[in-house]
C-alpha positions as CSV (number, residue, x, y, z in Angstrom):
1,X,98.4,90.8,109.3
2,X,100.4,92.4,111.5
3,X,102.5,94.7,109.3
4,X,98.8,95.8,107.6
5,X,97.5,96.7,111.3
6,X,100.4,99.0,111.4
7,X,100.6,100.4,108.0
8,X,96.8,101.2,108.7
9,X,97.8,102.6,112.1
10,X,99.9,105.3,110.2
11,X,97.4,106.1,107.9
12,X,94.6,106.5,110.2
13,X,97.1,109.0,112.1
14,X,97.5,110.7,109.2
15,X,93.9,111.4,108.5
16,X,92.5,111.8,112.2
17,X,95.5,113.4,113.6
18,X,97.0,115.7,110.7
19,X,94.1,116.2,108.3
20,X,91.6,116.9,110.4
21,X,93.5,117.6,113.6
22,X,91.4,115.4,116.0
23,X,93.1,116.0,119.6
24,X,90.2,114.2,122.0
25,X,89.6,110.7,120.3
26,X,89.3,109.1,123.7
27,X,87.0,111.6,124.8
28,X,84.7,111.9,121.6
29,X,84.5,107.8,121.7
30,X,83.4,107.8,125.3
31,X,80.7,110.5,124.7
32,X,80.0,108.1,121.4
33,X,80.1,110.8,119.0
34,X,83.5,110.0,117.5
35,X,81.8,109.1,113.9
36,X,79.6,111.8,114.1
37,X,82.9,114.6,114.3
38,X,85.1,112.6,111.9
39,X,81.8,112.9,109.4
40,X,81.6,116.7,110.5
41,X,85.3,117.2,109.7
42,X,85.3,115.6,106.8
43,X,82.2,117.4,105.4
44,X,84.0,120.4,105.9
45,X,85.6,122.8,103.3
46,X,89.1,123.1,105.3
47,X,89.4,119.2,104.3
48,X,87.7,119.2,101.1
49,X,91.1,118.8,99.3
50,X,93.6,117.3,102.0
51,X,95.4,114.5,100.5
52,X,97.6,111.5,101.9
53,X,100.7,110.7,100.3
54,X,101.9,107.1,101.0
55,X,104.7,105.7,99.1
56,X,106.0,101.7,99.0
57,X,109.4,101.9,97.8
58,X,110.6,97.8,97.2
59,X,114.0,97.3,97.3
60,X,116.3,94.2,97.4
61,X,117.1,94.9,101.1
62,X,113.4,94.9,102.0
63,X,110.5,97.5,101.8
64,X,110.3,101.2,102.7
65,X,106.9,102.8,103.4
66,X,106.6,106.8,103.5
67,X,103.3,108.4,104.9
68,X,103.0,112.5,104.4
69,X,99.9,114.1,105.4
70,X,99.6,117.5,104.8
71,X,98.6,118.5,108.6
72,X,100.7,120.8,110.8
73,X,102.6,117.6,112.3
74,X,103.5,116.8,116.0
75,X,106.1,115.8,117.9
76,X,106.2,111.8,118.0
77,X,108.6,110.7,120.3
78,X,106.7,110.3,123.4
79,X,104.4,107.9,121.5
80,X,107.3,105.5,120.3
81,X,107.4,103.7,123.6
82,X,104.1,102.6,125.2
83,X,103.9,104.4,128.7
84,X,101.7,102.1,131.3
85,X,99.2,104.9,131.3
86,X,98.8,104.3,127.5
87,X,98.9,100.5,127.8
88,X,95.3,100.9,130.1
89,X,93.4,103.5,127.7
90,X,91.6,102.6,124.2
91,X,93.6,104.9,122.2
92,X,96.8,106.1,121.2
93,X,98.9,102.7,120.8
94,X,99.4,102.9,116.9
95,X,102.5,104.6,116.8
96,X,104.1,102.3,119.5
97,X,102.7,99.2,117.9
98,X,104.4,100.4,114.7
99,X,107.3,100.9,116.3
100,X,107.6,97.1,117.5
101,X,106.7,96.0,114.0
102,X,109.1,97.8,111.8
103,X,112.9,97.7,111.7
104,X,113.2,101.4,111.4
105,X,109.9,103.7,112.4
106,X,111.3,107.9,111.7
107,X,109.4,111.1,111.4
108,X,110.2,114.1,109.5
109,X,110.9,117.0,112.0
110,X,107.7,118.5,111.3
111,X,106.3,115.3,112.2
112,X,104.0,115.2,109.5
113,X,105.9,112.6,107.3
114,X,106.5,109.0,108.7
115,X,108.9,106.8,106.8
116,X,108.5,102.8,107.6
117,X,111.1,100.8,106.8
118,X,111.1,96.5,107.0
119,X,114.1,94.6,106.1
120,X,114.0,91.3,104.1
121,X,116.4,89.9,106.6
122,X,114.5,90.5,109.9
123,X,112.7,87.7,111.5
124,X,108.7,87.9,111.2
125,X,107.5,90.0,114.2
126,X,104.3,89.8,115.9
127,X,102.3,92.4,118.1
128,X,101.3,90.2,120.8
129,X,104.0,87.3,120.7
């Protein structure tokens, strides 16, 4: 359950963040018209034929998982750790909790293109253990 929270955490990124370049989710959630601009954005021709390309690549040492969206990327290393700032607000915790969940959590230097990668040997590891 844990590893599909955080696969789906990098896929929501993807969309939101990349695709259609959300920058306020806190902000549009507290004014409750967060599902009302992702609709907007979606609607719209810009996004019409955006694509996510995710990849599961199973191997004998475990399982590598590569997200590319086809956004203008970001830089992603202030959101590997979670900040105490972050811990207190709604949003922007996926990457972090991704981080914690994988063995190995690297971005492309663009930073549109997150590869994932979980080793067979690892112990299980839980988000709030």
């Amino acid at each position: 359950v844990d590893t599909a929270l955080a696969i789906y955490e990098l896929l929501e990124n993807a969309i939101e963040h990349g695709h259609l370049k959300l920058t306020d989710k806190e902000g549009l959630w507290r004014k409750r018209e967060f599902k009302q601009e992702i609709a907007r954005r979606l609607a719209s021709p810009e996004n019409d034929k955006k694509q996510v390309e995710i990849s599961v690549i199973p191997s004998s040492a475990g399982i590598t998982i590569n997200i590319r969206d086809q956004g203008d990327g970001f830089e992603p290393t202030r959101y590997i750790s979670m900040s105490a700032e972050r811990l207190l607000r709604p949003h922007g915790k996926g990457i972090s909790k991704a981080s914690r969940l994988f063995d190995k959590l690297t971005y492309s230097t663009k930073g549109n293109e997150v590869t994932a990668v979980m080793l067979h040997s690892s112990p299980p590891r839980h988000l709030f253990a």
